[in-house]
N, C-alpha and C positions, 0 to 999 in steps of 0.2 A: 405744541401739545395743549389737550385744554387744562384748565386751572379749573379747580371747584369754585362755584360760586360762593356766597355766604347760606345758600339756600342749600346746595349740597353738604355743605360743612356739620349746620346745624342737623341736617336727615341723618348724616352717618352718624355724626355722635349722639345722636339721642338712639339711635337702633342698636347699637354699642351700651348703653347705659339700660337696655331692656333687656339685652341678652343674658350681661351680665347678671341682671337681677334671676334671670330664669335660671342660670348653670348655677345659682347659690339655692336653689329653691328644690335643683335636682341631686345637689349633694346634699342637701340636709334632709329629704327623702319626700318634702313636701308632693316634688313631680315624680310620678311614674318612670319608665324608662318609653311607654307608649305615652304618654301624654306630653314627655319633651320632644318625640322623636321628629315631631311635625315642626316646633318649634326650636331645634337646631338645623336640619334643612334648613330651613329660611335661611339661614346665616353660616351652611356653606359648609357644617358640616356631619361629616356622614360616621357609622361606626364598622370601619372594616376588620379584617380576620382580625389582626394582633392590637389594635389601636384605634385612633381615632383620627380621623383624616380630614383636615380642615382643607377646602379649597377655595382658593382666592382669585377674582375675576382680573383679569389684566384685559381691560374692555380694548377692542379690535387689536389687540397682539402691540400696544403699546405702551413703554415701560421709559421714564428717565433715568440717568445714571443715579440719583437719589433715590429710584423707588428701588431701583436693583440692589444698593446697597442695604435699605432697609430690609429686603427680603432672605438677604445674608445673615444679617442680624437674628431676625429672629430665626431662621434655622439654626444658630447658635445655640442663642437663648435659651429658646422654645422647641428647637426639633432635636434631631440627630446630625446636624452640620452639610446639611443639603435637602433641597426642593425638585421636586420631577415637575419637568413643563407638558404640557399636555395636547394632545390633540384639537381641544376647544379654544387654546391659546390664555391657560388657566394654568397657574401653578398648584401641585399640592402637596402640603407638608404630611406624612406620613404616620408621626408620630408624637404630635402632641397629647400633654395630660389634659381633662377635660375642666381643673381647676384652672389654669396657664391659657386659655382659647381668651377670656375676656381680653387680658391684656396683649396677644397678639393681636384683636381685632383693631383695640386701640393703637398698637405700633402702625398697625395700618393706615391706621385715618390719621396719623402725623404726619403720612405721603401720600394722602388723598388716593386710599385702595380700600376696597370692602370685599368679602365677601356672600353679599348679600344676591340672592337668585341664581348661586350657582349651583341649588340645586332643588329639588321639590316642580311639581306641576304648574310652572309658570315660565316666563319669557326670559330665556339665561342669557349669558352674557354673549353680544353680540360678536361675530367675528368678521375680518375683513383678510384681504391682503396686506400680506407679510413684507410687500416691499410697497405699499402706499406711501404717496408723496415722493415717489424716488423714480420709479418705474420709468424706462425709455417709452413703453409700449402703452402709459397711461393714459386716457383720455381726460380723468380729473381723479384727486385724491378721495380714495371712499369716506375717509376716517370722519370727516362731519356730518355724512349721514348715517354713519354707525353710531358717533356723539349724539345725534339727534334722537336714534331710534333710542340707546343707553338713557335717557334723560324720559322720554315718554315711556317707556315702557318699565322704569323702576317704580316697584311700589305701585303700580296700575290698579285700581281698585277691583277692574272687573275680571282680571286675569291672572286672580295669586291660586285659582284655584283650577288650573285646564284641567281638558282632561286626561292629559299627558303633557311630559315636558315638553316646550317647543323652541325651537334655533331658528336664527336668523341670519347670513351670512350676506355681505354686500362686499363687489370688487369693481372698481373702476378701468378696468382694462377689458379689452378680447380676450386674450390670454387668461383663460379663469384662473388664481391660485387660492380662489377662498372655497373649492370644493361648493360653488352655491346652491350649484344641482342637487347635494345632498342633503340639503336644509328644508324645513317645514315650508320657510318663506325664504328665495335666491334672490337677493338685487343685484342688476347687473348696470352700471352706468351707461347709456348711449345717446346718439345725439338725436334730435327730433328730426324733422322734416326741415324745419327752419336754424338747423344750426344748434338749437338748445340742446341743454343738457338733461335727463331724465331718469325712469329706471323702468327695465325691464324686467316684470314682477313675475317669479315662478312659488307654485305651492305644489306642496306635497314629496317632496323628497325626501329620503331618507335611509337607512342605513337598518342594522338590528337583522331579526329574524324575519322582516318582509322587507327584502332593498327593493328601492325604486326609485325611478331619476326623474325630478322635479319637472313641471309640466309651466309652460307661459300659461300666464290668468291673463296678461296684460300685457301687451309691446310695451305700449309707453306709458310711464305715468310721469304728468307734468312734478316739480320736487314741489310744489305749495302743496298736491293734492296727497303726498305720500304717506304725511299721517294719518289722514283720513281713511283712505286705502288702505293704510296695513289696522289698523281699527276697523274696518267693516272687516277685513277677511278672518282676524280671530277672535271678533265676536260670534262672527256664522259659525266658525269650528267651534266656537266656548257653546255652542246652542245644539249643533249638529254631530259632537262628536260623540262616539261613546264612551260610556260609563262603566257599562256593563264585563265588560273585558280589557285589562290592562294593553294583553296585546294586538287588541283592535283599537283602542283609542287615539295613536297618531294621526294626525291630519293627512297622513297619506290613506290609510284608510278610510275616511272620513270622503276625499275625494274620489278615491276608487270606488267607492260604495254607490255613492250619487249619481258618480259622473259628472264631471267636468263642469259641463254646459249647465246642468241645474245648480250647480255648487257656484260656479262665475256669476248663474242669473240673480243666486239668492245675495251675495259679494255687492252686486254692482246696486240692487236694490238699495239692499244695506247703507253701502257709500253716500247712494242721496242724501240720506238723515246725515252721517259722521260729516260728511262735506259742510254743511252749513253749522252744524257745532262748531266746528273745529276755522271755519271762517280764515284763513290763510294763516293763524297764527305759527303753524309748522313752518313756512316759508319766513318768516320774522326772526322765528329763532335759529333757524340754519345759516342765515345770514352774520348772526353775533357768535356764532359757533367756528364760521370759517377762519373770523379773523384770528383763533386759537393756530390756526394748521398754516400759517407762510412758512413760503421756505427759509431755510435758514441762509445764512450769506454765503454763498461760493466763492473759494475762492479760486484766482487765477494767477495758477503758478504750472510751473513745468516737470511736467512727469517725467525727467531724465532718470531722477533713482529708482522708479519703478520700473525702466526699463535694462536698467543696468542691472538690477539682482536679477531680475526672467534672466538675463543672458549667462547670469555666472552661476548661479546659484540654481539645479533642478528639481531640491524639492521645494524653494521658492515658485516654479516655473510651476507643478507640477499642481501645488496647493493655489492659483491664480487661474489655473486651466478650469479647475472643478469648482471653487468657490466664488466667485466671482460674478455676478451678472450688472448689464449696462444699465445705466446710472442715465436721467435726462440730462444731466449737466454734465457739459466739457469736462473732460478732465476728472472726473468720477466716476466710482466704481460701488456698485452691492456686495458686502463681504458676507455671507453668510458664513457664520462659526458651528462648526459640527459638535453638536454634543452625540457624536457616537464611534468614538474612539472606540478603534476593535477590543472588542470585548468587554465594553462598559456596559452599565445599561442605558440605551436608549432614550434621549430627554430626561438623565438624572444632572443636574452643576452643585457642586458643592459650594460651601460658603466664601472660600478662596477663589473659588472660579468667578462668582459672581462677583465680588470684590474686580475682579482684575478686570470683566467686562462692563465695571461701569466707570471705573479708572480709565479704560479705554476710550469708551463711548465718550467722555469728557474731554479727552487730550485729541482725538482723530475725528469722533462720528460727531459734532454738534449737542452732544447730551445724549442723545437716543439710542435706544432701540427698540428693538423687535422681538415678538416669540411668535415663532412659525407654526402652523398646524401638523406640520410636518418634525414640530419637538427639538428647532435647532434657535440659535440665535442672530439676529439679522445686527451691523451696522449700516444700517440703510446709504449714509454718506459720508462716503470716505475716498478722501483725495489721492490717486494711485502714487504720488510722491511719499504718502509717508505707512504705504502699504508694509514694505520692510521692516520699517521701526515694528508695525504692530504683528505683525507674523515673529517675529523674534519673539514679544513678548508672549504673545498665544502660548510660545510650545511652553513655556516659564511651567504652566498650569496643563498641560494636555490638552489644547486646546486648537492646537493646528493641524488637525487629520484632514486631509486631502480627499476627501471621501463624498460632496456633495453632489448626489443624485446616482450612487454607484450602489454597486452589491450591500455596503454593509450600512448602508446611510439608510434602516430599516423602521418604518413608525410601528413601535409595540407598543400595547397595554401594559398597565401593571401587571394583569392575570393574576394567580393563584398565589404567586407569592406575599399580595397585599390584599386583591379585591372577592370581597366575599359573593360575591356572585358569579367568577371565573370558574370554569370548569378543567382551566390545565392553565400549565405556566407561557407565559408569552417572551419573558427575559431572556429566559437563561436560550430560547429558540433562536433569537434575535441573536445573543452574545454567539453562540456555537455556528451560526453561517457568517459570521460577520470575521470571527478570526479562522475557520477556514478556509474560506476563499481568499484569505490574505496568505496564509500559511503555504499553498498550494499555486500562488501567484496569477490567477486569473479575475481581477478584479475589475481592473485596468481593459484587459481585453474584451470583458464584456459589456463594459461601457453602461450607457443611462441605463436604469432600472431601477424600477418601484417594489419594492417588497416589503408588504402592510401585515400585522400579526396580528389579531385576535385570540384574546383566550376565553371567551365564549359569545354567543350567537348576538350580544348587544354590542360587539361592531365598533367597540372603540376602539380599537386598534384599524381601523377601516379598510379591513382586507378585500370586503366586495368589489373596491374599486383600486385594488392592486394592479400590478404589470401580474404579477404574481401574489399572490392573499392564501395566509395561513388562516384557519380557523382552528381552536385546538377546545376538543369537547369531552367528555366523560364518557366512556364506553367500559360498563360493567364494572365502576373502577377505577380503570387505566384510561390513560391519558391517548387520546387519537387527532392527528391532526388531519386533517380534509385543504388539498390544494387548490383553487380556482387559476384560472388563467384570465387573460384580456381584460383585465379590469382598468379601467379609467376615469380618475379623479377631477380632468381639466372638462373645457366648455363643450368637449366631445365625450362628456362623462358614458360608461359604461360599466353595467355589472358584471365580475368575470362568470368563466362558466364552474362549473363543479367540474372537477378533470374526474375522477372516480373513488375508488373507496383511498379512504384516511391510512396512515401511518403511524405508527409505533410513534415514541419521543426518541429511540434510538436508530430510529428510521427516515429520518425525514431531514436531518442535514444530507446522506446521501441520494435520496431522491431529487434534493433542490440542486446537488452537482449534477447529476444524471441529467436533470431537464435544461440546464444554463449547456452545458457540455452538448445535449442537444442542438441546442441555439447553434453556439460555435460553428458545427458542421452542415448547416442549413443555410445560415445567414448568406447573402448576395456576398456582400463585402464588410469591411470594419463599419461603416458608416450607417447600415441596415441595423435600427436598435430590437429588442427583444420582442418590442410590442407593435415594431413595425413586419417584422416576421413574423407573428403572430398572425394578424390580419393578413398577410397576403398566404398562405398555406393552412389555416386554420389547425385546431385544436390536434389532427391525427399523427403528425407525428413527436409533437409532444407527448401525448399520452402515451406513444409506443416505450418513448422514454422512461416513462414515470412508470409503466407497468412493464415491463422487457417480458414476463411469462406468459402473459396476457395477449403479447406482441406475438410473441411466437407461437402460442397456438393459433392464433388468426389464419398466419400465413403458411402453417402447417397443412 
């Protein structure tokens, strides 16, 4: 993992000792509540329905069993005794007083974490894959040129003020798991012509009330020219985008407006200048960066007790079948930890939990982990000999739901219960399909499935690119939720379609059986997943499902 420099050390605590001065400036009445509001964004945090919402960058979904435990800590302290992890790969405390935020910041930067850029009109915190450095399928570890881009792009002079917020996503694999396609800027790791390693640069993706899946500017860029390059492309958006309307200022818009080929020619322009500024020193620094990211010591010992509890033990077997993925090293395994125990909400761990997964993380996974965008928690490396040990401890805490990449294993927003810009509730949707179709025992049978919830049209809950995506919006009032299908988040990203009109809130757990029960009676075989049915049969006889009146006057 990287360690802060003394250069890092010195930035956060002095941005820590400004803030501070500013929240003493706004309780004594000095600031406005508009005159701080610019000046709490910067540092992360926002003021939703009931409270105040600080949110804290956990840059590319990386966390030590130290920072985990500090993070418990101050949800004690300072919250309500739990953090919700987030789609961005960001945690947020929900409920802190706005006298109490100084000195969370500073708990922070005792484990070298800020909040700084996680929110306001500038370059947030960067995100990667959830299983970096571990990956069977990786071609190299993204996380130092996420460190790299994290380091250049903090405190950037020329981009504290876009013209909309902008994300940067980078995955080292084919197998995309860092959603890149639906980022402003997608790196993808590949190899050049000659063997090298490189990135292949997309803009303009993105998610919200206009989705659209990120476009190549660039096959390859060599890694010395990357800063360069990602400095020409959003200074052209910092020049080219607009102003004038919040929700045309993304750089998707920005690109869709111009067109491609003028927006690339004006980039590549651009680049000439940033290139010789920047004179290869990005290449310099990624190099003293890597040596943060070795792997850590494997070791080589025999997986017999991993195979002896699968044999005896089924909900051993069963929680191994779902959570588990291949590890590059012999004899290792990816355990991904569910935080979505039926009927919890959705990427909440309380302070207990957190305690036990960084206990964990120390005794099994090397120190580390992970926070998925998908709102669950990774042990990146873990030796399948002492899988049992730590599956025992999980359940200690509810922590070993068997549920990873199934019905109820669902990414929700906070919605309406927390977020002041939510137009319906996203939880309690997620909680009620998650223990129905446990209740009801088809969970199991339906096998992989993406089900992404939105409680309004900004798409944090990322339903556009659902197997299935709830949208839940304000109609006269009442709460309506609108179903997409085919949506896809990986390197064959797709937006789903709208299936038809929206749902009641007590309409829409039986519509989502109606359309899975669908499936069932469609599907080739068990092996055929929902979204690979999908694609071969299209949209018409799910929607017969999801509307049966509708259906039958057709064929009346």
């Amino acid at each position: 993992m990287y360690k802060y420099s003394d250069f890092d050390e010195a930035f956060v605590r002095s941005r820590n000792a400004q803030f501070r001065r500013q929240v003493e400036r706004r309780v004594d009445g000095s600031l406005t509540e508009d005159e701080f509001k610019p000046l709490r964004l910067m540092n992360g945090l926002y003021l939703q329905l009931h409270a105040y919402m600080l949110r804290v960058a956990i840059p590319y979904g990386t966390l030590s069993a130290d920072q985990m435990r500090q993070l418990a800590l101050i949800a004690d302290r300072w919250d309500k005794g739990y953090g919700h992890f987030t789609t961005r790969q960001n945690i947020q405390f929900n409920w802190p007083k706005l006298t109490d935020v100084p000195d969370m910041l500073d708990a922070l930067g005792d484990v070298q974490m800020h909040a700084i850029q996680t929110s306001g009109n500038t370059i947030r915190n960067v995100t990667a894959d959830h299983f970096a450095g571990a990956a069977a399928d990786e071609i190299e570890d993204p996380r130092p040129t996420a460190e790299l881009i994290r380091q250049w792009s903090t405190d950037h002079p020329e981009f504290q003020a876009l013209p909309r917020k902008f994300k940067i996503g980078v995955t080292g694999s084919p197998n995309d798991r860092a959603v890149t396609k639906s980022h402003d800027i997608g790196l993808r790791i590949v190899r050049g012509s000659g063997g090298q390693t490189g990135y292949e640069v997309l803009v303009g993706g993105g998610l919200g009330r206009t989705p659209m899946v990120g476009q190549v500017i660039k096959p390859f860029v060599r890694k010395e020219d990357l800063l360069p390059y990602l400095e020409a492309i959003v200074s052209v958006y910092n020049l080219m985008g607009r102003r004038d309307n919040k929700y045309k200022a993304r750089i998707k818009i920005t690109v869709f407006e111009n067109g491609m080929e003028a927006f690339r020619d004006a980039v590549e322009d651009r680049f000439k200048v940033t290139k010789r500024e920047f004179g290869g020193v990005g290449a310099d620094v990624l190099r003293e960066i890597e040596a943060h990211f070795a792997a850590p010591a494997f070791r080589n010992v025999p997986e017999d007790a991993y195979h002896v509890a699968r044999a005896a033990d089924p909900v051993f077997r069963s929680w191994t079948d779902t959570n588990l993925t291949d590890h590059r090293a012999p004899g290792y395994a990816i355990l991904t930890v569910s935080l979505k125990a039926h009927g919890e909400t959705p990427g909440d761990a309380t302070s207990a939990q957190m305690r036990l997964l960084a206990d964990l993380a120390e005794s099994y996974g090397h120190g580390e982990l992970r926070i998925s965008h998908e709102q669950n928690v990774i042990l990146p490396h873990v030796h399948k000999s002492d899988l049992p040990a730590l599956h025992a401890a999980l359940k200690t805490e509810g922590l070993a739901t068997a549920n990873i990449g199934l019905v109820s294993d669902i990414i929700a927003c906070p919605g309406m219960d927390y977020c002041a810009l939510a137009t319906a509730r996203s939880i309690p949707v997620a909680q009620e399909i998650a223990t129905h179709f446990k209740a009801i025992g088809l969970e199991e049978a339906i096998g992989q499935l993406k089900i992404k919830i939105s409680g309004c049209i900004n798409a944090c809950g990322h339903h556009h690119v659902g197997h299935i995506g709830i949208l839940g919006l304000d109609r006269a009032g009442v709460e309506n939720y609108q179903i997409t299908l085919g949506g896809d988040h990986t390197e064959n990203m797709a937006i789903g379609e709208r299936a038809g009109p929206g749902f009641a809130y007590d309409e829409i757990v039986p519509a989502i059986e109606r359309l899975l029960r669908a499936y069932l009676d469609v599907r080739e075989d068990a092996s055929e997943t929902f979204i690979d049915a999908y694609r071969r049969l299209g949209a018409t006889p799910f929607k017969a499902a999801l509307y049966p009146a509708e259906a039958e006057r057709d064929a009346a």
